[in-house]
C-alpha positions in Angstrom: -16.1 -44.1 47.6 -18.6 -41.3 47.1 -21.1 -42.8 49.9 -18.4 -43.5 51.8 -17.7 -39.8 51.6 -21.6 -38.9 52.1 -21.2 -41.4 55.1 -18.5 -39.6 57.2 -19.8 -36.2 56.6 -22.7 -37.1 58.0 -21.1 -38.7 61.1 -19.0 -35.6 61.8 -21.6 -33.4 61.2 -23.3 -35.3 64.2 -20.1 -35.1 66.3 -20.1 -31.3 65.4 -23.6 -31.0 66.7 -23.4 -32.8 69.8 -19.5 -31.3 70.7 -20.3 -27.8 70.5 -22.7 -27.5 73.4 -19.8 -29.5 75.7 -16.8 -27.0 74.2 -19.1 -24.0 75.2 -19.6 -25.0 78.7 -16.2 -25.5 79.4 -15.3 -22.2 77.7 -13.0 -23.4 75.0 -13.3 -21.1 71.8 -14.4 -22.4 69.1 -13.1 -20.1 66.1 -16.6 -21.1 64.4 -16.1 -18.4 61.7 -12.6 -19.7 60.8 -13.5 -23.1 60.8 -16.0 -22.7 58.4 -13.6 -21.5 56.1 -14.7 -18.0 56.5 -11.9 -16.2 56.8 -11.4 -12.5 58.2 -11.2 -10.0 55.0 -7.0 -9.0 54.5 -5.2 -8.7 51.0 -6.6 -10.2 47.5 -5.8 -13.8 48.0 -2.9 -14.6 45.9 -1.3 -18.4 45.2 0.3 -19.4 48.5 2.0 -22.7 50.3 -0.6 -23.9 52.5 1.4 -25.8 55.7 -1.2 -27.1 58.2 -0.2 -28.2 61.9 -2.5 -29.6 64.5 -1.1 -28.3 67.6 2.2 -27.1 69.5 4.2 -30.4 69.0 3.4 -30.1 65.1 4.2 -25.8 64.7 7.2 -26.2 66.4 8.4 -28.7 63.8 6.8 -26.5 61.1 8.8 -23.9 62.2 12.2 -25.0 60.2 10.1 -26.4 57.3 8.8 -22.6 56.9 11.9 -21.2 57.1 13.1 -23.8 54.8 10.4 -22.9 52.3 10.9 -19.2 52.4 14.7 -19.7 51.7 13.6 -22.1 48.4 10.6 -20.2 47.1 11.1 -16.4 48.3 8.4 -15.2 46.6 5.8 -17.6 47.2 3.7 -16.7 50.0 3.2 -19.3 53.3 -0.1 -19.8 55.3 -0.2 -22.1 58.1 -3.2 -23.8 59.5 -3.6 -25.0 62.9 -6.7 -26.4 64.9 -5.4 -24.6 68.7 -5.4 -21.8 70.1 -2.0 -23.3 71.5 -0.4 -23.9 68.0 -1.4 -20.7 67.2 0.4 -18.9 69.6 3.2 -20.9 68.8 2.9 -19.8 64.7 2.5 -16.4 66.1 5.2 -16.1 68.3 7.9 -18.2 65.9 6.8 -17.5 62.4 6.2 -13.7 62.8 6.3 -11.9 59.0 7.3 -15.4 57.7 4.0 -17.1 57.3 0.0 -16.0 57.6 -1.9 -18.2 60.5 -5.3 -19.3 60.0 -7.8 -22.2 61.9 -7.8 -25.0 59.9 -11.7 -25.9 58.3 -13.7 -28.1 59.2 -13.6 -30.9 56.7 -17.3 -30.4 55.5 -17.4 -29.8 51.7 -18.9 -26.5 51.9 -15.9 -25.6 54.6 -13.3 -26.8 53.6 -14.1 -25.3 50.0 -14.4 -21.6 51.2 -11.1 -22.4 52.5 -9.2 -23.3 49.6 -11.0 -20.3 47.6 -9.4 -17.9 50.5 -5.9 -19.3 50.5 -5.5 -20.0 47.1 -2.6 -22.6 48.1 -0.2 -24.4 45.2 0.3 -27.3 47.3 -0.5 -28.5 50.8 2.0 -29.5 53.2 0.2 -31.6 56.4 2.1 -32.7 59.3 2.1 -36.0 60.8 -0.3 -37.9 59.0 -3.5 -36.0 59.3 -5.9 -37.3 57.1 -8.8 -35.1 56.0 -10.7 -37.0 53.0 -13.6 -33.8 52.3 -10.5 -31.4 51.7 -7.9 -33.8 50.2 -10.7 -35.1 47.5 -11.7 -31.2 46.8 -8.4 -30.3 46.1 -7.3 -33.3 43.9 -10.0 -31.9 42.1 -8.1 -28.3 41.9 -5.0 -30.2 40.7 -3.4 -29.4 44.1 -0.3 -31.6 45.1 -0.8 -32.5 49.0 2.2 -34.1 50.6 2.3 -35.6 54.2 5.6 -34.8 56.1 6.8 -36.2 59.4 4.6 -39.2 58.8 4.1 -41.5 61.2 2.0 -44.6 61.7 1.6 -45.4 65.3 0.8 -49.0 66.2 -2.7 -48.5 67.3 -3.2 -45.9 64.2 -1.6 -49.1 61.8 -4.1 -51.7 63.3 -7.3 -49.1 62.8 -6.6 -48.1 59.5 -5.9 -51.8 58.1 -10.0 -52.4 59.2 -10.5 -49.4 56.5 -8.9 -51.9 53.7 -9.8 -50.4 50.2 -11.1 -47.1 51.7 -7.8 -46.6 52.8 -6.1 -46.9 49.9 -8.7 -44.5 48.3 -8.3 -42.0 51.3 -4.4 -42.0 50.1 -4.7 -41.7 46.8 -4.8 -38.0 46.4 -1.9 -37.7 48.8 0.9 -36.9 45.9 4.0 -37.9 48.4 4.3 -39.5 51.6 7.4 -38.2 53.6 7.6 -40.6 56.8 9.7 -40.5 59.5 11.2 -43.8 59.6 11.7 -46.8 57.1 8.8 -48.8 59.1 6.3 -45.9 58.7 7.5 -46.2 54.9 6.1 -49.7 55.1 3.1 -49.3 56.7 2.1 -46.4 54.9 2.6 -48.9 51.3 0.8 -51.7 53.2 -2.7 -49.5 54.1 -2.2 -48.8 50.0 -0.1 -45.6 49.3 1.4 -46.2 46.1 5.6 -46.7 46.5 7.1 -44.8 44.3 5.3 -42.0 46.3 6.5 -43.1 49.6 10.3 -41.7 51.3 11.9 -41.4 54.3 13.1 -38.5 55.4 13.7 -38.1 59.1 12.2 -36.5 61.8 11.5 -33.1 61.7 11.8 -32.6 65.7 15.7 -33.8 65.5 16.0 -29.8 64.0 13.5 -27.6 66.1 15.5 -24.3 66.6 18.3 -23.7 69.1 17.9 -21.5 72.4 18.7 -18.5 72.7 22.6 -17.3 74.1 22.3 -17.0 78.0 18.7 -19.2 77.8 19.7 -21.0 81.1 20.5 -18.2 83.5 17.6 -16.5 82.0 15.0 -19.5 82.7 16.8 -20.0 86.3 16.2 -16.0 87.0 12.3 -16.8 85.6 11.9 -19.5 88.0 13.5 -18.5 90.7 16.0 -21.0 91.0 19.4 -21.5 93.0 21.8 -22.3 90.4 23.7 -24.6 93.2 20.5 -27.1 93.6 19.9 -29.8 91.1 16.4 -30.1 89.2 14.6 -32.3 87.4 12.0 -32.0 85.1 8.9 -34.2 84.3 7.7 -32.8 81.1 4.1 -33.9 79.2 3.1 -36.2 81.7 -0.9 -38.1 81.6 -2.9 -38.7 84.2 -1.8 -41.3 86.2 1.8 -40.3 85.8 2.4 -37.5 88.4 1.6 -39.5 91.6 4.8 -41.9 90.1 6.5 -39.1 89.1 5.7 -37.3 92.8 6.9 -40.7 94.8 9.7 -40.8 92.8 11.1 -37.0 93.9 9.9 -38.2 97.9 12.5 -40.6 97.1 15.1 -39.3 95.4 15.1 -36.8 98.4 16.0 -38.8 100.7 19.4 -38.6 99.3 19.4 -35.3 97.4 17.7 -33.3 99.9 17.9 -30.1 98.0 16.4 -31.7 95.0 13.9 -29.8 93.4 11.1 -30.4 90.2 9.4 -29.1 87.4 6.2 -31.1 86.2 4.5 -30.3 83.3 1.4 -31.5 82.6 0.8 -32.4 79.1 -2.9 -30.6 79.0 -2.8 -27.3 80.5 -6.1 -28.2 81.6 -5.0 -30.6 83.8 -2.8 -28.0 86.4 -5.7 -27.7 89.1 -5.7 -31.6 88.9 -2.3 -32.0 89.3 -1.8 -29.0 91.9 -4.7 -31.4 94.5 -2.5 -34.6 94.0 1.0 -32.6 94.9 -1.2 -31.1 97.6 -2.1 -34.7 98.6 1.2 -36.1 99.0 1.9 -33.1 101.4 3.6 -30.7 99.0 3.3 -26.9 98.0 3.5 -25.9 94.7 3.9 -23.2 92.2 2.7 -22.6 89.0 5.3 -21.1 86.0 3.1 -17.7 85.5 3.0 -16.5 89.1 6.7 -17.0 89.1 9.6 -15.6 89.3 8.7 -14.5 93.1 9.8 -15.6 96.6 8.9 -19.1 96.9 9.0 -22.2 99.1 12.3 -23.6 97.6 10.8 -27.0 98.2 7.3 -26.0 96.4 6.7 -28.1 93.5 6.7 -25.6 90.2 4.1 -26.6 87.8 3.8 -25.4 84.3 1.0 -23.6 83.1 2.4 -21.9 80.0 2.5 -23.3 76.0 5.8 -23.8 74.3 8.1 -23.0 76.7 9.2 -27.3 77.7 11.8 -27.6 75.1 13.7 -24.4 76.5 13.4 -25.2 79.6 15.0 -28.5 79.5 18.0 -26.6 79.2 18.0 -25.8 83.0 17.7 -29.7 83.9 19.9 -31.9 85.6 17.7 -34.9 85.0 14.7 -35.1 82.7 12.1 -37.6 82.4 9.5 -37.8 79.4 5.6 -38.4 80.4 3.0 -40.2 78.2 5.3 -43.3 78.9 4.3 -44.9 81.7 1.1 -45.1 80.9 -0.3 -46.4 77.6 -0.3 -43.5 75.4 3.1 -44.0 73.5 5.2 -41.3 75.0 6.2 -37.9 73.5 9.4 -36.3 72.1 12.8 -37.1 73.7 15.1 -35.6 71.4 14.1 -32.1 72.8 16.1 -33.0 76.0 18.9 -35.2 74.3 19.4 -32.1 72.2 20.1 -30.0 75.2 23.1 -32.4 76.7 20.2 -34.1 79.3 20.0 -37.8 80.4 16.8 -39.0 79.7 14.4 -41.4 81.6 10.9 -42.8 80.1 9.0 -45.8 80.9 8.0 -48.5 78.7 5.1 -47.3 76.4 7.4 -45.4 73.4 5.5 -46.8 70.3 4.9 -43.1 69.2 8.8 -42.4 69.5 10.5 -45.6 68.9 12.8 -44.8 66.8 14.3 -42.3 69.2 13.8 -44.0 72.0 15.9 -46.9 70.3 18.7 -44.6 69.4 18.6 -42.6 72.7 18.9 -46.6 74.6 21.6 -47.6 71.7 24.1 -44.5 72.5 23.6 -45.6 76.5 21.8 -41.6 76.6 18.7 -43.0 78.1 17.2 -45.3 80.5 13.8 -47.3 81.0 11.6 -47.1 84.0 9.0 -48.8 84.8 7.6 -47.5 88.1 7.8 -44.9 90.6 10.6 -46.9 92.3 12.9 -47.7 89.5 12.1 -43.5 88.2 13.3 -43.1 91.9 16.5 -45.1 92.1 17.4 -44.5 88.4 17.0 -40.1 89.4 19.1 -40.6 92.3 22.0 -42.8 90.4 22.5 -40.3 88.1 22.3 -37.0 90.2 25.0 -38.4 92.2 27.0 -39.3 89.5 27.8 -36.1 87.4 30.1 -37.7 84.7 27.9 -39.8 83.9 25.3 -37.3 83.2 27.7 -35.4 81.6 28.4 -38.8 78.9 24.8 -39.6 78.4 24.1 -35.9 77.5 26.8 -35.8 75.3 25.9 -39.3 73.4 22.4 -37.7 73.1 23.0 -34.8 71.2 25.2 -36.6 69.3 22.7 -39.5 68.3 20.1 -37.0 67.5 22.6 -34.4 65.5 23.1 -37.7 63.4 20.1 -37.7 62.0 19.3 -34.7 61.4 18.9 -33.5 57.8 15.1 -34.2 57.8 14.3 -30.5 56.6 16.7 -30.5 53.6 15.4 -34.1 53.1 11.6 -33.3 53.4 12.4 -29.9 51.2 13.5 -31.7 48.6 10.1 -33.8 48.5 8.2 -31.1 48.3 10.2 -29.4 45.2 10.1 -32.5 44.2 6.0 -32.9 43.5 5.6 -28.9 43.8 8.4 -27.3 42.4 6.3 -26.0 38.9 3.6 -24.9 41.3 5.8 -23.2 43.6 
């Protein structure tokens, strides 16, 4: 184990090398100081509950889990670790006074100790089955409980890790509880080698992100510049490859809702330019969310440009359809729209979601597509047919207010292996 720790520093230090040069020429900062684990000066370091979450998706779902942790342990302090810039506007903007952000370290030895000198954490809290072996092995060393929450185990992650075999199981070793998201992460996570008896399921975090605000939808249609008498439907975190289907499917659907308008949300920010030539290309104007709310083209295509703003605006949706889906990537959350009351369409690539796209198929509060035509016909069925809307938003909340209790659930883990610490 120890040269296969000596091993994959090495390699990331490599990838490290070689990276940097291709981040600074496309302007990305780098929070190099952070990363290292050198931390801007602030208060004596006191003992602290270290939550780490990659990006948006992640510090959203952190959000109640912080909250949750405050209520438990009020005096313990909370610092949360996120590699974005994104996810740490999020933490920011939704944790206020409640929690302390930092960049997460880099996991080189040298980093990711500096790190754990500055926060001083009791435990470790990581989201979604990040697996860091430099700082999980230097703080089993500490005596520092870690526990994964939200776990999943996708089925391209569960096919790479099985080639690890008895690396795996040391990699999870430290890992004092496992709290996964479904009974078949459970499994997978004992068959790569975590021990069972540290293994639950607990839910899904995202079935309890926090509610809108009182008045959210007039607020968002003022934003956007919206008539509240034409419908809209949203394409939220869609891939490359998705936004021409997505783009054919509106030329379609207007041929029969000609007042229909759209909202499409590239998953990468990145990617608006991109996106902005192909609606271009198909002979459309568009609009992105900053430079709005001003007079517009009502037919212009708005694109979204702005981090962590989706799951609100679902709210203002007649229809919505969830990206990463009809392409191979595994799709992304769909219980942020079934919790607002919306019918929700995604194509057939859902191994990241399964469980919720099962249940969200199961109530009858979703619906497949497989290509532009089918997105197309299934948009225009159900804008023309508003009860039925209005019973597939309503079995959709209820299928994901059904499971909720993940926090409580995952809480309980965590007091569980943490509770003298905490």
């Amino acid at each position: 184990m120890r040269a296969a720790h000596t091993v994959y520093t090495a390699a990331l230090r490599t990838l490290l090398v070689g990276y940097a040069p291709f981040a600074l020429a496309r302007r990305r900062r780098l929070h190099l100081r952070e990363r290292l684990g050198r931390y801007r000066a602030g208060p004596p370091p006191r003992p602290c509950g270290w939550v780490h979450a990659v990006s948006v998706g992640e510090t959203m779902a952190a959000v109640p889990l912080i909250e949750g942790l405050r209520r438990r342990f009020p005096d313990l302090p909370v610092t949360i670790t996120t590699v974005t810039d994104t996810g740490a506007g999020i933490a920011r903007d939704r944790l206020g006074g409640l929690a302390t952000h930092r960049y997460f370290p880099l996991d080189l030895p040298g980093a990711v100790e500096r790190a754990i000198d500055a926060i001083q954490p009791r435990f470790l809290v990581v989201l979604e089955t990040e697996l860091w072996p430099n700082l999980f092995r230097a703080l089993a060393r500490r005596g520092v409980p870690v526990v994964v929450v939200n776990g999943r185990i996708s089925d391209r992650s569960f096919r790479r890790y099985r080639w690890l075999g008895t690396l795996m199981r040391q990699l999870l070793d430290p890992i004092s509880a496992l709290a996964m998201q479904s009974a078949e992460d459970a499994r997978r996570a004992i068959a790569l080698g975590a021990a069972p008896e540290r293994v639950f399921v607990t839910g899904n975090l995202k079935t309890e992100l926090a509610s809108d605000p009182a008045g959210g939808t007039t607020m968002w249609q003022r934003l956007l510049g919206l008539d509240a008498e034409r419908p809209l439907w949203i394409a939220g975190s869609t891939h490359r490859g998705e936004e021409e289907a997505v783009l054919d499917a509106h030329a379609r659907a207007r041929q029969q809702v000609r007042a229909l308008e759209l909202l499409l949300d590239p998953r990468h920010p990145e990617r608006v330019p991109e996106v902005e030539r192909v609606i271009r290309s198909r002979g459309l104007a568009s609009v992105r969310r900053s430079e709005l709310p001003t007079r517009r083209d009502g037919d212009a295509v708005i694109v979204l440009d702005t981090i962590g703003e989706l799951a609100q605006l679902y709210g203002v949706a007649d229809v919505v359809f969830v990206g990463g889906s009809l392409v191979p990537v595994g799709g992304h959350n769909m219980l942020e729209p079934a919790l607002r009351r919306k019918p929700v369409l995604f194509g057939p690539h859902t191994s990241n979601f399964r469980d919720a796209a099962d249940a969200l198929l199961g109530a009858d509060a979703g619906a497949v597509v497989r290509d532009a035509t089918e997105l197309g016909d299934a948009l225009v069925g159900l804008l023309e047919d508003p009860a039925r809307r209005a019973r597939m938003g309503s079995a959709g909340h209820a299928a994901v207010v059904a499971r909720q209790g993940a926090v409580s659930e995952t809480l309980d883990v965590i007091a569980r292996v943490c509770g003298s610490r905490a």
